[in-house]
mmJSON file of the N, C-alpha and C atoms, coordinates in Angstrom:
{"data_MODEL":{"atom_site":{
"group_PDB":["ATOM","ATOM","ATOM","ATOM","ATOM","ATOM","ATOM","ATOM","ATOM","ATOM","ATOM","ATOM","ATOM","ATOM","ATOM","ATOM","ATOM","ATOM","ATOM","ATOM","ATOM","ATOM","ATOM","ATOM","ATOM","ATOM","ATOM","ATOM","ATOM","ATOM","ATOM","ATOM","ATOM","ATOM","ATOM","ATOM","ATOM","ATOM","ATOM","ATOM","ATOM","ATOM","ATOM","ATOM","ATOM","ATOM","ATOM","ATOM","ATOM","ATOM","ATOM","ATOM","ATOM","ATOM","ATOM","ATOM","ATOM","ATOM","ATOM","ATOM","ATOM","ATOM","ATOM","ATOM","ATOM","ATOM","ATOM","ATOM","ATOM","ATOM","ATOM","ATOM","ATOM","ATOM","ATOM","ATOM","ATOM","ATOM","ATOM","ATOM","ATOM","ATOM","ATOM","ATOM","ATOM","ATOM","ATOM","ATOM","ATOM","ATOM","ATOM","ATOM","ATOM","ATOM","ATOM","ATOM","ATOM","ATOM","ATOM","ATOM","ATOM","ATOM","ATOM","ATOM","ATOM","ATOM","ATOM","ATOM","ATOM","ATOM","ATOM","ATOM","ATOM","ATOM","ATOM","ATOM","ATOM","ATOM","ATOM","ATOM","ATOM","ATOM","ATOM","ATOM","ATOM","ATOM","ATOM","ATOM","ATOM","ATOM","ATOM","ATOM","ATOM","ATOM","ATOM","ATOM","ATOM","ATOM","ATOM","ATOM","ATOM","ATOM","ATOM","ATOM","ATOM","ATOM","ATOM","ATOM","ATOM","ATOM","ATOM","ATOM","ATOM","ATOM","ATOM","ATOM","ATOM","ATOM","ATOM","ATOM","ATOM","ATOM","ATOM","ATOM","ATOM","ATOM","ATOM","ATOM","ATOM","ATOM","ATOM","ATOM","ATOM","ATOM","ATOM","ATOM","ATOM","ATOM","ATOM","ATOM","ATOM","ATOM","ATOM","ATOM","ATOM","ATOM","ATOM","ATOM","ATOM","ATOM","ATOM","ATOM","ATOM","ATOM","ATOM","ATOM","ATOM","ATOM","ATOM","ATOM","ATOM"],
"id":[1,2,3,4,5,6,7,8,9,10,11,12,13,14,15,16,17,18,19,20,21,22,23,24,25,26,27,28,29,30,31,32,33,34,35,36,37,38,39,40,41,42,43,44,45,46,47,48,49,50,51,52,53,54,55,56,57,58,59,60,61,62,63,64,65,66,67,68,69,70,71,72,73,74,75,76,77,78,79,80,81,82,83,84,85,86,87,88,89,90,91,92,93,94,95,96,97,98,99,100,101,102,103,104,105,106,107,108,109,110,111,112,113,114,115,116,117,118,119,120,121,122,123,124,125,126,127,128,129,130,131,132,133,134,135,136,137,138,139,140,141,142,143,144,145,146,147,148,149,150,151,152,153,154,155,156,157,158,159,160,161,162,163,164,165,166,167,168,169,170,171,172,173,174,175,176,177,178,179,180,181,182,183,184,185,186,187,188,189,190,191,192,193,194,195,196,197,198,199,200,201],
"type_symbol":["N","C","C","N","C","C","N","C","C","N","C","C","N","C","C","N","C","C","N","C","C","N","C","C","N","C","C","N","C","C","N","C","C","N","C","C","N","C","C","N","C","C","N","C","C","N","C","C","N","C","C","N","C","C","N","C","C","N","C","C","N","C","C","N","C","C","N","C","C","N","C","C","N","C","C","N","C","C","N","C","C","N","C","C","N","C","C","N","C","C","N","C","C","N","C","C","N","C","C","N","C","C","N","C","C","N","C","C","N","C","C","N","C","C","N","C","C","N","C","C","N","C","C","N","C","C","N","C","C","N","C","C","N","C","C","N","C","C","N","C","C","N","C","C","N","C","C","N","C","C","N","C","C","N","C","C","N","C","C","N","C","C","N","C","C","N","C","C","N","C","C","N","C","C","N","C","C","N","C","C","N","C","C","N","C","C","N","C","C","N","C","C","N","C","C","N","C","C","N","C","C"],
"label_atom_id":["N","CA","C","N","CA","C","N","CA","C","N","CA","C","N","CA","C","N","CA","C","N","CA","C","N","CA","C","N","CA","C","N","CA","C","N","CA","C","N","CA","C","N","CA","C","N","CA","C","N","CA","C","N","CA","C","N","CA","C","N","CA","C","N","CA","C","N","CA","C","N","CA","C","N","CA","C","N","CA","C","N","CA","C","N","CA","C","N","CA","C","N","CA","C","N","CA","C","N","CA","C","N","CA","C","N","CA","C","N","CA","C","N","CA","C","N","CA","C","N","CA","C","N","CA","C","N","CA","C","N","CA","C","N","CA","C","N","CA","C","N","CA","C","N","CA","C","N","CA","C","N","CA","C","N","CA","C","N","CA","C","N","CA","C","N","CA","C","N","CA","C","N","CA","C","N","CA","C","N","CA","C","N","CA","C","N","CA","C","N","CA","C","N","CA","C","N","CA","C","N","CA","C","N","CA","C","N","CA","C","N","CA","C","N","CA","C","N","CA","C","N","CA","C","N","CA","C","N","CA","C","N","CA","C"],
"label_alt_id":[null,null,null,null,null,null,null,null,null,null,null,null,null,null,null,null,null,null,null,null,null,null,null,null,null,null,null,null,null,null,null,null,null,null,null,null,null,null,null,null,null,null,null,null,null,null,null,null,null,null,null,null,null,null,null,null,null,null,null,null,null,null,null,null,null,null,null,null,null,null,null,null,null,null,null,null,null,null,null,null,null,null,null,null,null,null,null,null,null,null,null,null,null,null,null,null,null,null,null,null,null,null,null,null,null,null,null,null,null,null,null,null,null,null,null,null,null,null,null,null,null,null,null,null,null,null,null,null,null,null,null,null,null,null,null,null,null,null,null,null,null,null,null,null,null,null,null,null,null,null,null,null,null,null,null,null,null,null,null,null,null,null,null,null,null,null,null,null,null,null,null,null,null,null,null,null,null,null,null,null,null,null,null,null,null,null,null,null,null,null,null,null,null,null,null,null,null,null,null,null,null],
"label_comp_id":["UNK","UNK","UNK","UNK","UNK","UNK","UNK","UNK","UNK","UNK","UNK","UNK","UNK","UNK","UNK","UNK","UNK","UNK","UNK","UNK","UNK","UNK","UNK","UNK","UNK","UNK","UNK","UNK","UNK","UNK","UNK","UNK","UNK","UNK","UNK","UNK","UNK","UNK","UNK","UNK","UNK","UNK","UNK","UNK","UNK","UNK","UNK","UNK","UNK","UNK","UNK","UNK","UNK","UNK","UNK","UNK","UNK","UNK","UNK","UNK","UNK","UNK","UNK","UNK","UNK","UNK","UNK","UNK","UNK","UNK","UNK","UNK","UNK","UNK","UNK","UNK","UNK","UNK","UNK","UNK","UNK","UNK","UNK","UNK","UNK","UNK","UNK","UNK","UNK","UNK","UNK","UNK","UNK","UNK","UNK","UNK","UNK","UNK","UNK","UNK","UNK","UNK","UNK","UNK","UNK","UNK","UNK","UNK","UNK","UNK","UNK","UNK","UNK","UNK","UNK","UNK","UNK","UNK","UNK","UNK","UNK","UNK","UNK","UNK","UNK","UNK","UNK","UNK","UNK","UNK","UNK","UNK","UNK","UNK","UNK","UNK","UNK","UNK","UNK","UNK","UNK","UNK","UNK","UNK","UNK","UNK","UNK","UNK","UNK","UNK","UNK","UNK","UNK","UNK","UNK","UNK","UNK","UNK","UNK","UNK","UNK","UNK","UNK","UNK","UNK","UNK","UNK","UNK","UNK","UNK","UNK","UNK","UNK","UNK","UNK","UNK","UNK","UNK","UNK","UNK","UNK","UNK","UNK","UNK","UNK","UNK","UNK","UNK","UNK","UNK","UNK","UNK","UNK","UNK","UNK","UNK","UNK","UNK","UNK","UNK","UNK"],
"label_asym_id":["A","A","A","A","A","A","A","A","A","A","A","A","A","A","A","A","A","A","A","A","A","A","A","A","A","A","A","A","A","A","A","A","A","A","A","A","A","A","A","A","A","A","A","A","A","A","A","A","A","A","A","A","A","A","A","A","A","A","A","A","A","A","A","A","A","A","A","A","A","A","A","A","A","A","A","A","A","A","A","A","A","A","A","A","A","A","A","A","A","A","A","A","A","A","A","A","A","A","A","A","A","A","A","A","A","A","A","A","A","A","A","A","A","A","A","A","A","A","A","A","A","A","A","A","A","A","A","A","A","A","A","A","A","A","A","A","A","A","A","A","A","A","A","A","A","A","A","A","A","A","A","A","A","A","A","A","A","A","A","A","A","A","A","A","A","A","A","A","A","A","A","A","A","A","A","A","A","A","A","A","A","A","A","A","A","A","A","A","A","A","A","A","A","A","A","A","A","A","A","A","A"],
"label_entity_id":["1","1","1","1","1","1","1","1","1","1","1","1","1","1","1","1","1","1","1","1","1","1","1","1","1","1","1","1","1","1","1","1","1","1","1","1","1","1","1","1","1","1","1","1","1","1","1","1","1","1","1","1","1","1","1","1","1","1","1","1","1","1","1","1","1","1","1","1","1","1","1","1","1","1","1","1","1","1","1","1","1","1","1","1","1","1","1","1","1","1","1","1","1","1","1","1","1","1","1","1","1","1","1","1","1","1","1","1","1","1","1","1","1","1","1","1","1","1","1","1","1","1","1","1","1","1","1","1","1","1","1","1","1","1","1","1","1","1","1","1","1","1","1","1","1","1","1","1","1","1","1","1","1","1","1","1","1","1","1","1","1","1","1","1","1","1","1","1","1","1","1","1","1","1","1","1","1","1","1","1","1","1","1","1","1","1","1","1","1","1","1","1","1","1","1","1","1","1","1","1","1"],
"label_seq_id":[1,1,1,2,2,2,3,3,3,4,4,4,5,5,5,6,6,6,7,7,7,8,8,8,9,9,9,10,10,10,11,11,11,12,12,12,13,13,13,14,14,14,15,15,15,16,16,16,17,17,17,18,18,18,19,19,19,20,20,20,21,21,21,22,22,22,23,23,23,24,24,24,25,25,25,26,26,26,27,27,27,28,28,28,29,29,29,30,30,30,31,31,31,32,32,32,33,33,33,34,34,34,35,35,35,36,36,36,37,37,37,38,38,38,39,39,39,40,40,40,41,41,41,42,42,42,43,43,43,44,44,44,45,45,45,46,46,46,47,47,47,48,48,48,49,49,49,50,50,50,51,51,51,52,52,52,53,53,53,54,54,54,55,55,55,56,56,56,57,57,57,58,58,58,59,59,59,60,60,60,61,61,61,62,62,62,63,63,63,64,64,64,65,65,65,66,66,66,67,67,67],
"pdbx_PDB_ins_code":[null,null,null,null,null,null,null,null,null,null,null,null,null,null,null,null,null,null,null,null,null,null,null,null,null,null,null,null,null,null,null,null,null,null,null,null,null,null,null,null,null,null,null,null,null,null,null,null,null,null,null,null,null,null,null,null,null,null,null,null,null,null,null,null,null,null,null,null,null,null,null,null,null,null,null,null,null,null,null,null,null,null,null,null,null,null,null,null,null,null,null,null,null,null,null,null,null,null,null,null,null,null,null,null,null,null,null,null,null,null,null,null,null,null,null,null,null,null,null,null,null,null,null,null,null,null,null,null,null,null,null,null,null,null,null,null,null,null,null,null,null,null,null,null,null,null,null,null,null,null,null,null,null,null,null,null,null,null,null,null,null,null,null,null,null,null,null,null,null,null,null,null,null,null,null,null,null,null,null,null,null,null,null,null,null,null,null,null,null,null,null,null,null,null,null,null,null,null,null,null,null],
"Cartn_x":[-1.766,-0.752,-0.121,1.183,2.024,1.88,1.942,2.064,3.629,3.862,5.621,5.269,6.136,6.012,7.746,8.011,9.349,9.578,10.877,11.872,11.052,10.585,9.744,10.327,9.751,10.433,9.753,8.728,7.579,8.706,7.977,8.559,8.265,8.806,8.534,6.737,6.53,5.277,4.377,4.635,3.319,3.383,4.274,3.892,3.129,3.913,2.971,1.681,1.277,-0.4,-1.124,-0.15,-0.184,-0.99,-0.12,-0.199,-1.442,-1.622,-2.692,-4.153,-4.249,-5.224,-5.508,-4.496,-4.695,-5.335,-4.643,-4.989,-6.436,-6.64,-8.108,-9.153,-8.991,-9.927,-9.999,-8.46,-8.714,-9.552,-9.14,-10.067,-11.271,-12.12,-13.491,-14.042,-13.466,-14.356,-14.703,-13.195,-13.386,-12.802,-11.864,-10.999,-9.807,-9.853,-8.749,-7.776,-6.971,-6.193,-5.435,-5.495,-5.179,-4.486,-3.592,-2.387,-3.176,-2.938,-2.762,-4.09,-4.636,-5.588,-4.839,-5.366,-5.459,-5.839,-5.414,-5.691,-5.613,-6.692,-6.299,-7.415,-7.144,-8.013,-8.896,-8.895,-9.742,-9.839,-10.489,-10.855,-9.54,-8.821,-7.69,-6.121,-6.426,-5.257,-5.291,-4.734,-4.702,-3.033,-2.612,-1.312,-1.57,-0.601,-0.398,-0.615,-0.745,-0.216,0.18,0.975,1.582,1.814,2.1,1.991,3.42,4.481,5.785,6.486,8.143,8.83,9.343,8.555,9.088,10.409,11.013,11.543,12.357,11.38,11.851,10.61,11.247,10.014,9.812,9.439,9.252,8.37,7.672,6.349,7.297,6.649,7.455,7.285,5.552,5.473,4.472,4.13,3.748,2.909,2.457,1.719,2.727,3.042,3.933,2.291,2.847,1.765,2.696,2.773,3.604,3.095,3.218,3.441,4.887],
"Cartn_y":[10.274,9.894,8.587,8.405,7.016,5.971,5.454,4.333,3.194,2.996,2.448,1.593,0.175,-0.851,-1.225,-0.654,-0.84,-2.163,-2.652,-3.551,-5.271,-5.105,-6.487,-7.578,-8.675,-9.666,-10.687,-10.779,-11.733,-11.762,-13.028,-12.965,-11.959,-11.152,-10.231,-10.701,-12.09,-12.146,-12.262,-12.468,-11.924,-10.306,-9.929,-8.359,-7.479,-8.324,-7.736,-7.562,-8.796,-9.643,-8.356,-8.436,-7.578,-6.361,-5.916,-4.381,-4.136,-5.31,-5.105,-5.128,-5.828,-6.245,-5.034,-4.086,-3.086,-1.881,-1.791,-0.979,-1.217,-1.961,-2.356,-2.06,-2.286,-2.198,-0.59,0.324,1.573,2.155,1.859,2.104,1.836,0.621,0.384,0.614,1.257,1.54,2.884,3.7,4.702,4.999,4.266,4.782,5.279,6.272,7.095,6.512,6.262,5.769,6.926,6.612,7.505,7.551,8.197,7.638,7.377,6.062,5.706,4.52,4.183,3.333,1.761,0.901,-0.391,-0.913,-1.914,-2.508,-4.223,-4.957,-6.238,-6.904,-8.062,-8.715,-9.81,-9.893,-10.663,-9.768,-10.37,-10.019,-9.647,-10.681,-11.272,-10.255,-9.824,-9.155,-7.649,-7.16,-5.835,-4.957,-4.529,-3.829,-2.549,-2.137,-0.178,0.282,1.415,2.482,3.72,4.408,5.261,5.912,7.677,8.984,9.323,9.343,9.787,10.126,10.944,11.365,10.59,10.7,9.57,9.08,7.669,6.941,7.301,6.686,7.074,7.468,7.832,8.357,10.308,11.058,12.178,13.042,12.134,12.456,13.404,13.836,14.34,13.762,13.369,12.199,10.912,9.668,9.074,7.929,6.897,6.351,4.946,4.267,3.412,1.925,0.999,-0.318,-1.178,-1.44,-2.702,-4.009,-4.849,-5.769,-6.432],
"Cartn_z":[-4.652,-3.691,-4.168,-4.228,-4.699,-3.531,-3.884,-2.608,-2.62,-1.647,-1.581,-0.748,-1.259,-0.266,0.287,1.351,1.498,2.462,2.652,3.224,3.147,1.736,1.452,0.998,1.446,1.57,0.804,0.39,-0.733,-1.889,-2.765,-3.841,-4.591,-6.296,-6.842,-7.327,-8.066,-8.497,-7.577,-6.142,-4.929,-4.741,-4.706,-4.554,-5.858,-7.131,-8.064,-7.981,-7.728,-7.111,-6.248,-5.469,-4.114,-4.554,-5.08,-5.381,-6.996,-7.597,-8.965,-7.76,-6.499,-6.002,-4.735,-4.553,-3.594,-5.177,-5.569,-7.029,-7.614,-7.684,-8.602,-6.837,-6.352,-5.219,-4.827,-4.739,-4.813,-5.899,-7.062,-8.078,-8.012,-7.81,-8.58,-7.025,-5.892,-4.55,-4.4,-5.319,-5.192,-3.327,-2.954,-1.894,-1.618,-0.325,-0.525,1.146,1.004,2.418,3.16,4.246,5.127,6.009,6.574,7.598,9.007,9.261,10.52,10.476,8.919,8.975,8.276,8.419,7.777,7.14,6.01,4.98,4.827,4.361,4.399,3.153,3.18,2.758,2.991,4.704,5.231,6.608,6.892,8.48,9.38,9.552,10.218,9.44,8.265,7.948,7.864,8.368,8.897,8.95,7.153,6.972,7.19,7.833,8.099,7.457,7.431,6.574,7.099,6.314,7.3,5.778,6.475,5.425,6.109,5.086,5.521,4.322,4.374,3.185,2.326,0.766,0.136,0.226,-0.421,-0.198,-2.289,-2.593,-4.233,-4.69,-5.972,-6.65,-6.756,-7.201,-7.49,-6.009,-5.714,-4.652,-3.198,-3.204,-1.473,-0.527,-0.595,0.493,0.054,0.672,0.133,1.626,0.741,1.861,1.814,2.653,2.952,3.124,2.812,3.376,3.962,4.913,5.827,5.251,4.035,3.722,3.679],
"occupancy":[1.0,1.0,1.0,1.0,1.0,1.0,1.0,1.0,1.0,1.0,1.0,1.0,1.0,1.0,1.0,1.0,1.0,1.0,1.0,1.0,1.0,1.0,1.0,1.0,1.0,1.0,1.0,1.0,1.0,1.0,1.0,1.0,1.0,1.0,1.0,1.0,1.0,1.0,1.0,1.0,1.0,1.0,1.0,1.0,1.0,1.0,1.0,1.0,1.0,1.0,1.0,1.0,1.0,1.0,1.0,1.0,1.0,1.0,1.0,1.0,1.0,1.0,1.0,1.0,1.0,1.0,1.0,1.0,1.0,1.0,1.0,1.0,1.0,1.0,1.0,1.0,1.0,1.0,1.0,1.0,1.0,1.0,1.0,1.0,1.0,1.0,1.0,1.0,1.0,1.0,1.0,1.0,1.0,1.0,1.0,1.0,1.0,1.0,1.0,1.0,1.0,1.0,1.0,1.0,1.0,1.0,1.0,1.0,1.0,1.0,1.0,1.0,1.0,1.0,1.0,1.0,1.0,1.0,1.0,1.0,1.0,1.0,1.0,1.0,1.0,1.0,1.0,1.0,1.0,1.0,1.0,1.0,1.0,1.0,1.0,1.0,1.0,1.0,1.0,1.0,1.0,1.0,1.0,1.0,1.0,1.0,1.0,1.0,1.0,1.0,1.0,1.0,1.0,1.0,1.0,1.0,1.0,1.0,1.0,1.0,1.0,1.0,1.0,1.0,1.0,1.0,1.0,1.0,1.0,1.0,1.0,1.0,1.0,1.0,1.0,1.0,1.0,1.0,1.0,1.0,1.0,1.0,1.0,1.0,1.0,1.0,1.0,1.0,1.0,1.0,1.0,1.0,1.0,1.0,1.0,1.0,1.0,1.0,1.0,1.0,1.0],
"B_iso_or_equiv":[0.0,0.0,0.0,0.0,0.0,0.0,0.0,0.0,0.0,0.0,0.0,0.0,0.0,0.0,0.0,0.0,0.0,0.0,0.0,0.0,0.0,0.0,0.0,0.0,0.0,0.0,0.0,0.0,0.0,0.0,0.0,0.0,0.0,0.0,0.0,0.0,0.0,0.0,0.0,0.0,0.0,0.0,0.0,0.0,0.0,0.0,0.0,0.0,0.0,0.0,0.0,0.0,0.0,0.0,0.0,0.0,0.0,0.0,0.0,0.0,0.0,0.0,0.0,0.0,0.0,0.0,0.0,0.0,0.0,0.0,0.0,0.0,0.0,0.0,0.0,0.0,0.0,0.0,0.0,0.0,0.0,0.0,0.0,0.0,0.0,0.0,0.0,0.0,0.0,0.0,0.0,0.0,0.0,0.0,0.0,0.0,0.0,0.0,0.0,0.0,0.0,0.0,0.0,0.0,0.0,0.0,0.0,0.0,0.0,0.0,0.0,0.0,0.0,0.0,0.0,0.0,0.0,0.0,0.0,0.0,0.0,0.0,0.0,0.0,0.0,0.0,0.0,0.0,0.0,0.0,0.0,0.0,0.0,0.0,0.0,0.0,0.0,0.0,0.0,0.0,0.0,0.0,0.0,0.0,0.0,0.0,0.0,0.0,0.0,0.0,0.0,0.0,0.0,0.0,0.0,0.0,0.0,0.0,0.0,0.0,0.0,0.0,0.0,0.0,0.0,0.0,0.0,0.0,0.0,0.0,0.0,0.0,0.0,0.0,0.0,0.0,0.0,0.0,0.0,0.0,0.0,0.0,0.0,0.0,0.0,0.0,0.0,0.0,0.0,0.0,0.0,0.0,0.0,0.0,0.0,0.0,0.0,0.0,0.0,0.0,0.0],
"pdbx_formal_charge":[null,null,null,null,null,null,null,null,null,null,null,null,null,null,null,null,null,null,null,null,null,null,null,null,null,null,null,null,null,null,null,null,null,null,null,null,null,null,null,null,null,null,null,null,null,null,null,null,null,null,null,null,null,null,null,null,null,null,null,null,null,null,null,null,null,null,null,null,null,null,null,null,null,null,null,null,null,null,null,null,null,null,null,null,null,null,null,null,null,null,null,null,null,null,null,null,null,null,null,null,null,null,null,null,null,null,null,null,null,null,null,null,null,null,null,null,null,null,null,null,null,null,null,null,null,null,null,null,null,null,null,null,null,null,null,null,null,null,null,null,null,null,null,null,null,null,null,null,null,null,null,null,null,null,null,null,null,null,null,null,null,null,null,null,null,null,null,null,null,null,null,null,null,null,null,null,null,null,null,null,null,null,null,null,null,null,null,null,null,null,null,null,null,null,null,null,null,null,null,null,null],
"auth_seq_id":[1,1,1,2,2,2,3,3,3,4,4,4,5,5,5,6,6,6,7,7,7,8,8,8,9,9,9,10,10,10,11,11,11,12,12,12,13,13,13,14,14,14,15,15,15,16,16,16,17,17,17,18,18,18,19,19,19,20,20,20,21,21,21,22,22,22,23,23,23,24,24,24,25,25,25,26,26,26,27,27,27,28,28,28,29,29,29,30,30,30,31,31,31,32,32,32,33,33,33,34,34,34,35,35,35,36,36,36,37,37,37,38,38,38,39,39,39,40,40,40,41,41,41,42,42,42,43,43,43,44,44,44,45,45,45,46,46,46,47,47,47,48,48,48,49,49,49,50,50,50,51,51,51,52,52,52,53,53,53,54,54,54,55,55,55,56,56,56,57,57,57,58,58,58,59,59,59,60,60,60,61,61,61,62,62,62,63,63,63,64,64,64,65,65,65,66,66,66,67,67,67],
"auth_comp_id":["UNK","UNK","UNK","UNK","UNK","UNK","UNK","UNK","UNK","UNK","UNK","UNK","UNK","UNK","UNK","UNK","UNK","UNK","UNK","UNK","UNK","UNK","UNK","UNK","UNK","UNK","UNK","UNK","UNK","UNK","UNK","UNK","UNK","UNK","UNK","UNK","UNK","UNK","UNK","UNK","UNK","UNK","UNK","UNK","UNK","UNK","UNK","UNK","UNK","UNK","UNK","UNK","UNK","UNK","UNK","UNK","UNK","UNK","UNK","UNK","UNK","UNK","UNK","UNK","UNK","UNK","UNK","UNK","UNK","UNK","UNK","UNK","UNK","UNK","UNK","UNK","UNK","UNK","UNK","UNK","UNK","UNK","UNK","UNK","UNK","UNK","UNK","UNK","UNK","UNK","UNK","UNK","UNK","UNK","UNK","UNK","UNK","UNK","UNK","UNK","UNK","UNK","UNK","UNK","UNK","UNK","UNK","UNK","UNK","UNK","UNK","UNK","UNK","UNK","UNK","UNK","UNK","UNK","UNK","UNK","UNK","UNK","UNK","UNK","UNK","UNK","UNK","UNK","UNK","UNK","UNK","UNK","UNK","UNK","UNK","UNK","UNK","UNK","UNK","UNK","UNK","UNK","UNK","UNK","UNK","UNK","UNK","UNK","UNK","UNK","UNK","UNK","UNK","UNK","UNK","UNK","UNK","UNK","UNK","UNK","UNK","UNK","UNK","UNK","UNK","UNK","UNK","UNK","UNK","UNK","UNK","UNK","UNK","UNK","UNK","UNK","UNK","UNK","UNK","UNK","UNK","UNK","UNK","UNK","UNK","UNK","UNK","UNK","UNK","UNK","UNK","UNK","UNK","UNK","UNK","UNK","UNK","UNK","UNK","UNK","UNK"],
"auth_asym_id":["A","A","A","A","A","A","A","A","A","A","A","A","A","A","A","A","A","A","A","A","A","A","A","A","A","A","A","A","A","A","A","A","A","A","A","A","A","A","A","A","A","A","A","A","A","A","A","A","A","A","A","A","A","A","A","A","A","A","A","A","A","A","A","A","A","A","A","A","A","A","A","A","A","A","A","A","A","A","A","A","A","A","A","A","A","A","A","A","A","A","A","A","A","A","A","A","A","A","A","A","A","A","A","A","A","A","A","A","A","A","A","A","A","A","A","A","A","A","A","A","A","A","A","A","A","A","A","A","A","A","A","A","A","A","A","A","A","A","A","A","A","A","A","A","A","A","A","A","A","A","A","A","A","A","A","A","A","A","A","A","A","A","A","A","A","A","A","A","A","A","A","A","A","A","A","A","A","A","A","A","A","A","A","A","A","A","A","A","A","A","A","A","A","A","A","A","A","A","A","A","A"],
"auth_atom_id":["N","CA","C","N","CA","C","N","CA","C","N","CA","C","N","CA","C","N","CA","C","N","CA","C","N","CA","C","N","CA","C","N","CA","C","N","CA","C","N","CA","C","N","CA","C","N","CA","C","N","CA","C","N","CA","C","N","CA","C","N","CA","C","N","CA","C","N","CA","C","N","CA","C","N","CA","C","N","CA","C","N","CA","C","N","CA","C","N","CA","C","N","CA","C","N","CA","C","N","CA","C","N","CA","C","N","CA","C","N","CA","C","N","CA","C","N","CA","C","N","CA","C","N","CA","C","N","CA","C","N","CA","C","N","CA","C","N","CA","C","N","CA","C","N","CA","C","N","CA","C","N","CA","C","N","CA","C","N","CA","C","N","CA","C","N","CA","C","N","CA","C","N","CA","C","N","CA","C","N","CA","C","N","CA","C","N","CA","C","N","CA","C","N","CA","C","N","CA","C","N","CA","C","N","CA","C","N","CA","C","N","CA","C","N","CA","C","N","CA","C","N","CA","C","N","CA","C","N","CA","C","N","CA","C"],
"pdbx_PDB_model_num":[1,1,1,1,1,1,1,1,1,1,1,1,1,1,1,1,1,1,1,1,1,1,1,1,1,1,1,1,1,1,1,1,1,1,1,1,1,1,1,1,1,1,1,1,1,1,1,1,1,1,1,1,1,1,1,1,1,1,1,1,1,1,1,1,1,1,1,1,1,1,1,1,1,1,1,1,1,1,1,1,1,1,1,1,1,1,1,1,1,1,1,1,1,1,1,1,1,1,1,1,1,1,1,1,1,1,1,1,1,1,1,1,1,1,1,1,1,1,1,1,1,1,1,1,1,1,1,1,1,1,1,1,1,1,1,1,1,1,1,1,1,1,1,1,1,1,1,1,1,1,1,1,1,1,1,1,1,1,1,1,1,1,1,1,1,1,1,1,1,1,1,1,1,1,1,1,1,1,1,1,1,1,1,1,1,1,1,1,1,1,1,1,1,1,1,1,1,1,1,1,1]
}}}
């Protein structure tokens, strides 16, 4: 599943960050995300996610993260 971070507003080198640090954690946990659950990196941070029709990209649909 692709993952899309739309209508973002961070600079480009925090989202890079962003997204090497959601990536390596899917990877070495071996997790799969799911619509309607949350993602963070502390206690206190808690981004959407949501399963809807891609945006770009080839995918038909994709998982969106509200960052």
């Amino acid at each position: 599943m692709e993952l899309e971070i739309l209508n973002n507003t961070h600079e480009p080198a925090d989202l890079h960050t962003f997204l090497c640090n959601i990536s390596d954690y899917l990877i070495s946990q071996n997790i799969t995300l799911q619509d309607g659950e949350t993602i963070g990196f502390n206690a206190e941070e808690k981004l959407a996610i949501t399963r809807s029709t891609a945006v770009a990209g080839v995918a038909e649909e994709t998982l969106k993260i509200d960052y």
